[in-house]
DOPAGU-24950 format. One record per residue: residue number from 1; x, y, z of N, C-alpha, C, O in turn. Coordinates in steps of 0.2 Angstrom, whole numbers. Layout:
<rs>
nr / n.east / n.north / n.up / ca.east / ca.north / ca.up / c.east / c.north / c.up / o.east / o.north / o.up
NUM / X / Y / Z / X / Y / Z / X / Y / Z / X / Y / Z .
...
</rs>
This chain:
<rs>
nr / n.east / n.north / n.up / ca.east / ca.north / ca.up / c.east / c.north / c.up / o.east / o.north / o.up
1 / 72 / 18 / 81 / 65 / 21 / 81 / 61 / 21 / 74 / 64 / 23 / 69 .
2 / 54 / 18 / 75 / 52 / 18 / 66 / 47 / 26 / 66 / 43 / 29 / 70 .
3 / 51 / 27 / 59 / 48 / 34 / 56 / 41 / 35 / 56 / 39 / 30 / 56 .
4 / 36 / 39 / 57 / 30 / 40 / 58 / 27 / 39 / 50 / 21 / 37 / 50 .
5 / 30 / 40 / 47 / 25 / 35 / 38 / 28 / 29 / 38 / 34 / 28 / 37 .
6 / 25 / 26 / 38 / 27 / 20 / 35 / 23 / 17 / 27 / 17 / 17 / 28 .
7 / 27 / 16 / 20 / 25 / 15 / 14 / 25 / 9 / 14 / 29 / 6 / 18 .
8 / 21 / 4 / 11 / 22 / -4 / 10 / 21 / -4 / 3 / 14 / -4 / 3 .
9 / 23 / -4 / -2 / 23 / -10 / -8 / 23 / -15 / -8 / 28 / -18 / -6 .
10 / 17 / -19 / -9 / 19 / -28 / -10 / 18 / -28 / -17 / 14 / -24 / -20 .
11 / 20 / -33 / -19 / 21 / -37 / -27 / 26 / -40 / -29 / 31 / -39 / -25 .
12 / 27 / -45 / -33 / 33 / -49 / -36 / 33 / -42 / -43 / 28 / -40 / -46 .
13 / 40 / -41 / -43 / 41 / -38 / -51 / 44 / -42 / -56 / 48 / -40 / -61 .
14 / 43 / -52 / -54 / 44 / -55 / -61 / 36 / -57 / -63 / 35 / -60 / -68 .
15 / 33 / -56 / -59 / 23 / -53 / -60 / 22 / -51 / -64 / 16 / -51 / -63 .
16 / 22 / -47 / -70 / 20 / -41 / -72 / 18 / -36 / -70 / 22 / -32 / -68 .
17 / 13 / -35 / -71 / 6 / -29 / -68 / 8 / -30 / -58 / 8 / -25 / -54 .
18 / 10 / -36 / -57 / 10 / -36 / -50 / 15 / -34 / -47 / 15 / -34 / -41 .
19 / 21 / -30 / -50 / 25 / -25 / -50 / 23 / -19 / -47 / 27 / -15 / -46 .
20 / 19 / -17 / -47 / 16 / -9 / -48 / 18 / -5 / -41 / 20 / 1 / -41 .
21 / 16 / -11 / -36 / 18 / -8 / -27 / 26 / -7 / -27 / 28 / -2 / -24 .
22 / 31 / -12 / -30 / 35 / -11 / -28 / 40 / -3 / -33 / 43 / 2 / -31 .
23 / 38 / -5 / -37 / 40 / 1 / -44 / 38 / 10 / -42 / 41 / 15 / -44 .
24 / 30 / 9 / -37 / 28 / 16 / -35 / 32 / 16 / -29 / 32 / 22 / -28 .
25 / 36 / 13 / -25 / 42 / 13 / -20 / 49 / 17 / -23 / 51 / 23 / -21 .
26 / 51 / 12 / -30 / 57 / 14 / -31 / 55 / 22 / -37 / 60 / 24 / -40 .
27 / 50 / 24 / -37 / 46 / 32 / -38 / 49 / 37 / -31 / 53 / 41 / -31 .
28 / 46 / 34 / -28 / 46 / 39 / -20 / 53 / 37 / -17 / 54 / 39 / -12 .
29 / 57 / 34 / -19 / 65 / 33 / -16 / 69 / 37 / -23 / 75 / 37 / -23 .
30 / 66 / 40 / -26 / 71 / 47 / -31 / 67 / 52 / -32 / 68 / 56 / -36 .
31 / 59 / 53 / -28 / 58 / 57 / -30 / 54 / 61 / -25 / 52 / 66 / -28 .
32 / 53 / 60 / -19 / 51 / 60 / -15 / 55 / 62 / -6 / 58 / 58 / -2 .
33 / 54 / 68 / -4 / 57 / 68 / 5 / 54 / 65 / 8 / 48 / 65 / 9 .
34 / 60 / 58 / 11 / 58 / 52 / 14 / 59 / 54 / 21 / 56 / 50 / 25 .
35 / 62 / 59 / 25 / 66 / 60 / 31 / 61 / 56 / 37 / 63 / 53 / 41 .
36 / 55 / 58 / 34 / 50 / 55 / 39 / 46 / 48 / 38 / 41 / 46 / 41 .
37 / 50 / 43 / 33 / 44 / 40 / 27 / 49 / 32 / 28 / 55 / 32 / 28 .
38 / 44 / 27 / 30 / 50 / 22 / 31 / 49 / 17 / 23 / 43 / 15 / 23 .
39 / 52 / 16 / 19 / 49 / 11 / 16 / 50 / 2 / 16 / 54 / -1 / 18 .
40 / 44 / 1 / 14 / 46 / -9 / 15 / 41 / -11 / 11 / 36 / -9 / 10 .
41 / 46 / -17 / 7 / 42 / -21 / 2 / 42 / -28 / 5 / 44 / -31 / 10 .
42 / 38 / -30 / 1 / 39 / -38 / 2 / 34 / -41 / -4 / 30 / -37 / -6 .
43 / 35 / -47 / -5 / 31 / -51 / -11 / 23 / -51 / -9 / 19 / -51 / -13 .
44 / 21 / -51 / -1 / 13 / -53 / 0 / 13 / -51 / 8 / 17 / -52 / 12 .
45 / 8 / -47 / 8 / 5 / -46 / 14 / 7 / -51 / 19 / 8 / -57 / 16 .
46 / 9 / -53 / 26 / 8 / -57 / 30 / 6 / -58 / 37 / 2 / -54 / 39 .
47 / 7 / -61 / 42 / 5 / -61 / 49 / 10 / -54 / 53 / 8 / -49 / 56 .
48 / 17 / -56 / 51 / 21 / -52 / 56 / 21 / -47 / 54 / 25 / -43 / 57 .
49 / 18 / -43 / 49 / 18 / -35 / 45 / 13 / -32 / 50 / 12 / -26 / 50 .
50 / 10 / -36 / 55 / 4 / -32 / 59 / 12 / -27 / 65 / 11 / -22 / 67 .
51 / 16 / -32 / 65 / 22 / -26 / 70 / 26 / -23 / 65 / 31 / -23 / 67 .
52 / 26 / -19 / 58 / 27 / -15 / 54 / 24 / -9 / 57 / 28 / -4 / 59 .
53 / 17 / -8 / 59 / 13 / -5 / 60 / 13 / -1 / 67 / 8 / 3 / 69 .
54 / 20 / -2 / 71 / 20 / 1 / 77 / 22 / 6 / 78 / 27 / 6 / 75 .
55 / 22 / 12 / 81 / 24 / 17 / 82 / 21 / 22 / 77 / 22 / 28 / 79 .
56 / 18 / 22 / 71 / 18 / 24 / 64 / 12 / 28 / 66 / 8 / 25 / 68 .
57 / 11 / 36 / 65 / 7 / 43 / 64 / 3 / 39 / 58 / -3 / 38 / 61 .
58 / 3 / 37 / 52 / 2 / 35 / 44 / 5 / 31 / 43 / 9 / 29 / 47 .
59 / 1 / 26 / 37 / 4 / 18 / 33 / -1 / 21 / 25 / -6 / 24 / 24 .
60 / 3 / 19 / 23 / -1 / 17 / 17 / 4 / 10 / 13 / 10 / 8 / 12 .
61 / -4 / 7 / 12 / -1 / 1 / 9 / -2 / 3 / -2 / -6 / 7 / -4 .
62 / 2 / -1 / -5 / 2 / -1 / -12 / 3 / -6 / -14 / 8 / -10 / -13 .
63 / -3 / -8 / -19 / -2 / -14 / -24 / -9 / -13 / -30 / -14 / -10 / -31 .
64 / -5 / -18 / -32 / -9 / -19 / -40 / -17 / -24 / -39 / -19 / -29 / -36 .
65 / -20 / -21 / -43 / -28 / -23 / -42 / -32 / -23 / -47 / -32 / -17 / -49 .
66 / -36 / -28 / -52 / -40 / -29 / -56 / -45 / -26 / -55 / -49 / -27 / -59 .
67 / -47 / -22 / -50 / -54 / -19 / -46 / -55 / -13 / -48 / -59 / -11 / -52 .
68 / -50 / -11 / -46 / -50 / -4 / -51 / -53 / -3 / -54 / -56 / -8 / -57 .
69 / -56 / 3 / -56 / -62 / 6 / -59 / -59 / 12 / -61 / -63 / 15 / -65 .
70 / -54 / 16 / -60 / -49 / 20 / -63 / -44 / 18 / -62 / -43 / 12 / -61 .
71 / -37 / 23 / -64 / -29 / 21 / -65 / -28 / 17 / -55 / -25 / 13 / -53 .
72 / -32 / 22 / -53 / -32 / 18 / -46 / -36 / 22 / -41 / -39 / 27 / -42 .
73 / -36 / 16 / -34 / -42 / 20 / -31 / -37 / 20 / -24 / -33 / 17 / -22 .
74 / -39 / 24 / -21 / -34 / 27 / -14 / -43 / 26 / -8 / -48 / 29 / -8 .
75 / -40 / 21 / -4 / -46 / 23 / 3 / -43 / 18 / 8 / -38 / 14 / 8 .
76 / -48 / 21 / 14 / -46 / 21 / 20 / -47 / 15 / 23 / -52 / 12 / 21 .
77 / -43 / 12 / 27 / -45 / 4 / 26 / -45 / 4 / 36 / -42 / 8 / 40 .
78 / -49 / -2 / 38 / -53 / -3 / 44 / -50 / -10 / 45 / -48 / -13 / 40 .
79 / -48 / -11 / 53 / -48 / -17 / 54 / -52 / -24 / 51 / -58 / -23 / 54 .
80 / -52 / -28 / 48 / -56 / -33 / 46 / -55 / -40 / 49 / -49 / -42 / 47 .
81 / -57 / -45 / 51 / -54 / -51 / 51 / -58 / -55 / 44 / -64 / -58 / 44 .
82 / -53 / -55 / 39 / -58 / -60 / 34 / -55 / -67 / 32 / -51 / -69 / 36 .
83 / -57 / -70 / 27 / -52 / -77 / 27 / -47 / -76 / 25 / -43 / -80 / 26 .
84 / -45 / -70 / 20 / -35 / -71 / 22 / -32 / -71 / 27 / -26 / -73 / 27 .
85 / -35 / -70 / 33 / -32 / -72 / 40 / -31 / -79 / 41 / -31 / -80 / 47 .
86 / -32 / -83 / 39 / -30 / -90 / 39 / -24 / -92 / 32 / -23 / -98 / 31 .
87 / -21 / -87 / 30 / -19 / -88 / 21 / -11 / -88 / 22 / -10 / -86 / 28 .
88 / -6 / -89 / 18 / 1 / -86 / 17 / 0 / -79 / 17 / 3 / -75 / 21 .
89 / -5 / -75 / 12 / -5 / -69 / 11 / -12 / -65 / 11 / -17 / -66 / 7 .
90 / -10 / -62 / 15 / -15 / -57 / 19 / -17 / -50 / 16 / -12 / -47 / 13 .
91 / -25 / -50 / 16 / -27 / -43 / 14 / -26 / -37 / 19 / -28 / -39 / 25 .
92 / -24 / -31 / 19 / -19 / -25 / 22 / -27 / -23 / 28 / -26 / -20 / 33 .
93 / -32 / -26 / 26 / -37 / -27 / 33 / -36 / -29 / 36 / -38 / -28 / 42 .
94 / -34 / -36 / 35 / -32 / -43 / 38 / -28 / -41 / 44 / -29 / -43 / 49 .
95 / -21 / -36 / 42 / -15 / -34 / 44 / -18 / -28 / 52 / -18 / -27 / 58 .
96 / -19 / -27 / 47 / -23 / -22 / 53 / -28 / -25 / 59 / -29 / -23 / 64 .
97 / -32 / -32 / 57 / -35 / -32 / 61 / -30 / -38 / 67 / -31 / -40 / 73 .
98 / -24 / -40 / 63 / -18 / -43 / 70 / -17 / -38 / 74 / -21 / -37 / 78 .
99 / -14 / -34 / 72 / -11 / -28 / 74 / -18 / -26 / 81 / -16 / -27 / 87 .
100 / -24 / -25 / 78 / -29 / -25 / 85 / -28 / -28 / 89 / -28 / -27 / 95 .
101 / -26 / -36 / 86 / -28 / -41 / 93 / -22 / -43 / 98 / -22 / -46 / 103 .
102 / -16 / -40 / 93 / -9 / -40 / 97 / -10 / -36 / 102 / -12 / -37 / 108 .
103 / -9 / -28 / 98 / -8 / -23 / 103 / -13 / -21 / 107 / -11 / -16 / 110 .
104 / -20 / -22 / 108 / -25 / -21 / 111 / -27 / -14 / 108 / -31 / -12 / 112 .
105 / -26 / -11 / 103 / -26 / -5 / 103 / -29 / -4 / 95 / -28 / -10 / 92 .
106 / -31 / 2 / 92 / -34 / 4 / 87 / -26 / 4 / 84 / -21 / 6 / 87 .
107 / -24 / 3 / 76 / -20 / 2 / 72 / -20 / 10 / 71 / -25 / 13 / 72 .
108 / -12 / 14 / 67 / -14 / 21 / 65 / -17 / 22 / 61 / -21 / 17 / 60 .
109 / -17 / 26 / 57 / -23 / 27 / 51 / -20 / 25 / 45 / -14 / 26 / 43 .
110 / -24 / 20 / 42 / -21 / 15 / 37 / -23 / 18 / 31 / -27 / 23 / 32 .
111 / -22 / 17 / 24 / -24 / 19 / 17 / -21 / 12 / 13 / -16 / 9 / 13 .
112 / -25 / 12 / 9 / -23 / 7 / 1 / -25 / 13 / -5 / -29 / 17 / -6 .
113 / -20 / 11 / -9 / -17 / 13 / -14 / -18 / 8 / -19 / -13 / 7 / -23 .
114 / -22 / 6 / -20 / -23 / 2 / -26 / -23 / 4 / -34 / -26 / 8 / -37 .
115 / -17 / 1 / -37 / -18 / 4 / -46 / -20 / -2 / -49 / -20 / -8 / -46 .
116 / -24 / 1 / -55 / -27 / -4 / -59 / -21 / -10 / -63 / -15 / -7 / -65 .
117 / -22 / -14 / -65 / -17 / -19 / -66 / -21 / -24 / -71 / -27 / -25 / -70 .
118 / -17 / -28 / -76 / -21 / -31 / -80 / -17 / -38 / -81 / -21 / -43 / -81 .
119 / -12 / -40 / -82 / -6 / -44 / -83 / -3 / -47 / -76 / 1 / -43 / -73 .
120 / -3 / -52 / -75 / 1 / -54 / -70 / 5 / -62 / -71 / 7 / -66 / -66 .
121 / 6 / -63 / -76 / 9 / -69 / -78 / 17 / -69 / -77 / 20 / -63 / -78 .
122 / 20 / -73 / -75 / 26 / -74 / -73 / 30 / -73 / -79 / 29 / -75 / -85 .
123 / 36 / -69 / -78 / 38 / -65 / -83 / 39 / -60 / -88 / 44 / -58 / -91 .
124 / 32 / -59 / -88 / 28 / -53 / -92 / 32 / -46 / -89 / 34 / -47 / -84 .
125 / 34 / -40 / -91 / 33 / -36 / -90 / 28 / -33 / -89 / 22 / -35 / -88 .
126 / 31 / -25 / -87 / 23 / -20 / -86 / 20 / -17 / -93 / 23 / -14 / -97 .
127 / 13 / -20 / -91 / 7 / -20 / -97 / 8 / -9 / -98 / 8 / -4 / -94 .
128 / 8 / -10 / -107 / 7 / -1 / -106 / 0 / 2 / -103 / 1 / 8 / -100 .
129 / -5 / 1 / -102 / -11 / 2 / -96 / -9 / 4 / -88 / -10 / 9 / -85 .
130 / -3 / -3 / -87 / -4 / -2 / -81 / 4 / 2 / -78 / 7 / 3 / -73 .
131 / 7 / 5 / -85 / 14 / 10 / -84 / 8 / 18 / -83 / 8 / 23 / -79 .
132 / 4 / 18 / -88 / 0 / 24 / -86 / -4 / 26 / -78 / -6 / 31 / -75 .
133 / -3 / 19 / -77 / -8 / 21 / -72 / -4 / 21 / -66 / -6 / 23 / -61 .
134 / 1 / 18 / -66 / 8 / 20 / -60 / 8 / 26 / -59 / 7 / 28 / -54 .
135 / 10 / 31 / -66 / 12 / 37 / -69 / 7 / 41 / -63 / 9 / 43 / -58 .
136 / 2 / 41 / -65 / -5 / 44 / -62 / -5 / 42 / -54 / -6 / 46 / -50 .
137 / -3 / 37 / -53 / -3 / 34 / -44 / 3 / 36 / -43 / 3 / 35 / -36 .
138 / 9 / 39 / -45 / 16 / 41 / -43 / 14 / 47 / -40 / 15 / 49 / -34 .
139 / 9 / 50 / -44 / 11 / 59 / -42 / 5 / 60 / -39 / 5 / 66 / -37 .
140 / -1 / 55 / -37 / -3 / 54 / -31 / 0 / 54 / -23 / 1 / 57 / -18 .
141 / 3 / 49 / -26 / 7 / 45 / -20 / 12 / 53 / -17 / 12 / 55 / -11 .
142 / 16 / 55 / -21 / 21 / 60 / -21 / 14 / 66 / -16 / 13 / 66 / -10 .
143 / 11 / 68 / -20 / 7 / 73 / -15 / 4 / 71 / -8 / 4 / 76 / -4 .
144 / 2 / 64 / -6 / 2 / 61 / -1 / 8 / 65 / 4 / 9 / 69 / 8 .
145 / 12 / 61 / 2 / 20 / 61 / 7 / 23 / 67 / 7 / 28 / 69 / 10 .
146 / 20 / 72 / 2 / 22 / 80 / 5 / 19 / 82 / 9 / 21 / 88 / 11 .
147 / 12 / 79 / 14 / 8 / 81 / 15 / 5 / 76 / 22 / -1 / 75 / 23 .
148 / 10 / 74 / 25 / 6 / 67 / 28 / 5 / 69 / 37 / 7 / 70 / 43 .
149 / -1 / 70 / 34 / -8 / 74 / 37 / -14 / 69 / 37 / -18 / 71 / 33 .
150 / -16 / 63 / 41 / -20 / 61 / 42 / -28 / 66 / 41 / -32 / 62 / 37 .
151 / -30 / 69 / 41 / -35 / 74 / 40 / -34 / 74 / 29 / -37 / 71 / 24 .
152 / -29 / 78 / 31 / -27 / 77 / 23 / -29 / 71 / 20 / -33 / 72 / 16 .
153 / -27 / 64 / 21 / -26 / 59 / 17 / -36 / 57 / 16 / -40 / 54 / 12 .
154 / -37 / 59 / 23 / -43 / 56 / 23 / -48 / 59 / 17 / -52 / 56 / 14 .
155 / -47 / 66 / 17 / -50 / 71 / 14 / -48 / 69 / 4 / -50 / 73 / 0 .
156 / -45 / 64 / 4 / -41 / 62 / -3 / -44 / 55 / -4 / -43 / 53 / -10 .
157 / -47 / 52 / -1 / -47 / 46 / 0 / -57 / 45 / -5 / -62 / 49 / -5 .
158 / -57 / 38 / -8 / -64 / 37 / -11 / -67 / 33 / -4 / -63 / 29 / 0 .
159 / -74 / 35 / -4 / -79 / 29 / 0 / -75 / 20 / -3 / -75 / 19 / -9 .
160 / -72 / 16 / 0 / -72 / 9 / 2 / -76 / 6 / -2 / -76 / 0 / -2 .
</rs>
């Protein structure tokens, strides 16, 4: 039976900066009451993650993002169908919006966790920028999953 959270990291951690999703996982797997919390990573979003999403009260997806306008930005994300739905790798709307057209049904309450990310070159380690901004999105992250309260997260979450 799957846990009512479900956490998603995606990133490559021989990426750089593109590490960030998986790195804020192995945060909440020493630091974090998982009892209710399922974790899964993978390199890239894709089609079958849309059955990730079943049974699940909470998702929040995690990964690294050049968009950023702080250490990171936390919102609420909507079914979409856009052109990563045609791609190897799907944006966390995209996923949601399978998820619609499989199960006929509205997806649970989804969230992106976006950290600011600067470096993604193969090999690279993580940039000092984007260690700081993990730090800050860790104990985001950690207050979430103490608290996994759709009401709450919504209430935590920036305008889209």
């Amino acid at each position: 039976m799957a846990k009512p959270v479900l956490l998603f990291g995606y990133g490559n951690l021989s990426r750089g900066d593109d590490a960030l999703g998986p790195l804020l996982l192995a945060y909440a797997e020493r630091h974090c009451d998982l009892d209710d919390v399922e974790i899964l990573t993978d390199f890239q979003l894709q089609i079958e993650h849309a059955l990730d999403l079943e049974n699940r009260r909470l998702v929040l997806f995690v990964d690294a993002s050049v968009a950023c306008v702080n250490a990171f930005d936390f919102t609420v994300l909507e079914p979409v169908r856009d052109k990563s739905y045609t791609t190897h790798a799907m944006s966390p709307a995209a996923v949601l919006d399978v998820y619609q057209s499989i199960k006929k049904q509205t997806p649970p309450p989804c969230f992106l966790l976006s950290i600011k990310a600067d470096k993604f070159e193969l090999g690279d380690g993580l940039s000092a920028n984007a260690e700081n901004n993990l730090a800050e999105a860790c104990r985001f992250a950690e207050r979430l999953l103490s608290n996994p309260d759709p009401v709450f997260w919504r209430k935590q979450a920036r305008p889209a």
